[in-house]
C-alpha positions as CSV (number, residue, x, y, z in Angstrom):
1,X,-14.5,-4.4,-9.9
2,X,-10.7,-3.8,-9.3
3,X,-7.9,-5.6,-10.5
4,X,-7.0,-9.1,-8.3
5,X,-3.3,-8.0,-6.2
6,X,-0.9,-10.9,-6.4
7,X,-0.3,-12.5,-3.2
8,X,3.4,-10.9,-3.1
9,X,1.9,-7.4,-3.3
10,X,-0.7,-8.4,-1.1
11,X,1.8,-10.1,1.9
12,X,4.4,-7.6,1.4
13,X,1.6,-4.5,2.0
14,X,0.5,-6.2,5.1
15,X,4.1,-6.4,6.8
16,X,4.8,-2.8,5.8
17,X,2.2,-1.6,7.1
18,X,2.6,-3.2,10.3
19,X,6.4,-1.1,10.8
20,X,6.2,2.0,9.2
21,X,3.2,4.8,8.6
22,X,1.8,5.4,5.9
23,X,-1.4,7.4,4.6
24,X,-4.0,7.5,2.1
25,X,-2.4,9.1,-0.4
26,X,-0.4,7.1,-3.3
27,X,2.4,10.0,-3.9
28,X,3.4,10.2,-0.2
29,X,3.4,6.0,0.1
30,X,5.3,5.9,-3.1
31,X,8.0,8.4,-1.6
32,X,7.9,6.6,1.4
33,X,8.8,3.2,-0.1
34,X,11.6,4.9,-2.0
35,X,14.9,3.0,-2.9
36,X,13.1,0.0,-0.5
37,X,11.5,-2.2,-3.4
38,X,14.1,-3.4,-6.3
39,X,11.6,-2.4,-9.2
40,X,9.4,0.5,-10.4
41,X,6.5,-1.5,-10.9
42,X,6.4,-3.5,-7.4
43,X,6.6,-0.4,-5.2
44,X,4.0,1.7,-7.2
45,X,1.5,-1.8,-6.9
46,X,2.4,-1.8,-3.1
47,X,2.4,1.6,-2.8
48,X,-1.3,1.9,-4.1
49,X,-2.9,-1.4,-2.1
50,X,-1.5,0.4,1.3
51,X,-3.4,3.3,0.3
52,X,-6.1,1.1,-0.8
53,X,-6.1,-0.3,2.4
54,X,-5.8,2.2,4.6
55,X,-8.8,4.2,2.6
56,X,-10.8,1.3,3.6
57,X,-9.7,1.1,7.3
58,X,-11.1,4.5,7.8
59,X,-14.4,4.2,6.0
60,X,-15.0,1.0,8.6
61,X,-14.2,3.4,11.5
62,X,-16.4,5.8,10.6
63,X,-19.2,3.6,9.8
């Protein structure tokens, strides 16, 4: 099992995601977030539940 996102990480994801594109891949979602989030640690946590996210998406679109 993975580790439980905090429900800022979690609400913060979702309204991204509904304003700007992003992909599967962490690197490119990271770069994308940029100078956007005040701290390291936040926007690397976002960066990787909108991948996370968006990995699952496809696998239920497929299936």
């Amino acid at each position: 099992m993975g580790r439980i996102k905090s429900a800022l990480i979690k609400r913060t994801a979702k309204a991204l995601l509904k304003h700007d594109n992003f992909s599967e891949n962490f690197e490119e979602n990271k770069r994308i977030l940029g100078n956007s989030l005040p701290s390291k640690s936040i926007r690397n946590k976002v960066a990787g539940y909108i991948a996370r996210l968006n990995k699952m998406n496809a696998k239920q679109q497929l299936g």
